[in-house]
N, C-alpha and C positions, 0 to 999 in steps of 0.2 A: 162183796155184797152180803148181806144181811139173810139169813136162809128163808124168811116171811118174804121176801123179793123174788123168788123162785117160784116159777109157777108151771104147774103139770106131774111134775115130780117129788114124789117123798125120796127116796134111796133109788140107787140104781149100782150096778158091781163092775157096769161096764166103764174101764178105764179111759177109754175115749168121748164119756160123757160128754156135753156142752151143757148146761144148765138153760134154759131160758128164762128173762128176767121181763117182770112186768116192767113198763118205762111209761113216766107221766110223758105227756107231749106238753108244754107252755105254749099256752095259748099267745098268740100276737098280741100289740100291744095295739089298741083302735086311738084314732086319733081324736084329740083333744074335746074335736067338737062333736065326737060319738058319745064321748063318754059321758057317764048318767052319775056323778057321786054326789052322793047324800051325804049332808054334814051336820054333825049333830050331837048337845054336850051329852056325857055320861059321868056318873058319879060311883054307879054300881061297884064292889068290891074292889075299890082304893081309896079303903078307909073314908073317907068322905071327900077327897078329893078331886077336883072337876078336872075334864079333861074333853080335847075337841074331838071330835071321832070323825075320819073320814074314810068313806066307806064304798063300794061299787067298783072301784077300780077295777079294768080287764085289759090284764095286760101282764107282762112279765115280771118278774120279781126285784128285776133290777129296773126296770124304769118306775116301779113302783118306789125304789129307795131311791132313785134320783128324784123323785118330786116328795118327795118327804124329806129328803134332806136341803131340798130349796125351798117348800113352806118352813123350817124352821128356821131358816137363815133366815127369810125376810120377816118372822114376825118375833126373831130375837127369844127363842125359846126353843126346851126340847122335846126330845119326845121319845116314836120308836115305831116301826112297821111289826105288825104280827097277825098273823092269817090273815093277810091279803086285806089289811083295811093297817090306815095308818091314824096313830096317836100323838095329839100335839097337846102339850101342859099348857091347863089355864082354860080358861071362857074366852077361846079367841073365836069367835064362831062366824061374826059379822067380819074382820079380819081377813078371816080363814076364805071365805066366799067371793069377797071384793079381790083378793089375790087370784085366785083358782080362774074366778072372771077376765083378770087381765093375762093370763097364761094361756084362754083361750076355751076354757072348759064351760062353756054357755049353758049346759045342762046340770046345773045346782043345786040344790035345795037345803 
């Protein structure tokens, strides 16, 4: 572990040290029809290029790339998850929502 991961102690001489390390908890994953995600194009700082943003997700990191990796399979395009909101290439936005809807996600925008 990383020594910015250590928390309470700078140095210690004792050899039976234990460190203790801060630890994120992941939050649960809420089901489909809890979740509130906003979908929405962004063009900002890629070059000009549009891109679908999907955003709100709460839930864990891996079912977070499980449903990014199945909107890209159905709307035939890639993309990429990063800080907990997911990126799909292109103006797929109306797509992106009538999908998300049939998955169960009733709270879209």
């Amino acid at each position: 572990m990383a020594k910015k991961e250590r928390i309470n102690v700078i140095y210690s001489t004792n050899p039976n040290f234990q460190y203790e390390y801060d630890e994120e908890v992941e939050q649960e994953t809420l089901a489909p029809d809890k979740q509130n995600l906003r979908v929405s194009l962004d063009s900002k700082q890629r070059k000009g290029k549009t891109v679908t943003l999907i955003s709100g997700f709460i839930g864990t990191e891996r079912d977070l790339n499980s449903l990014a990796k199945e909107l890209k399979n159905k709307l035939g395009v890639g993309g990429s998850t990063y800080d907990g909101e997911i990126l799909v290439q292109g103006d797929q936005k109306a797509k992106t929502i009538e999908i998300l809807k049939k998955l169960g996600y009733t709270k879209t925008k």
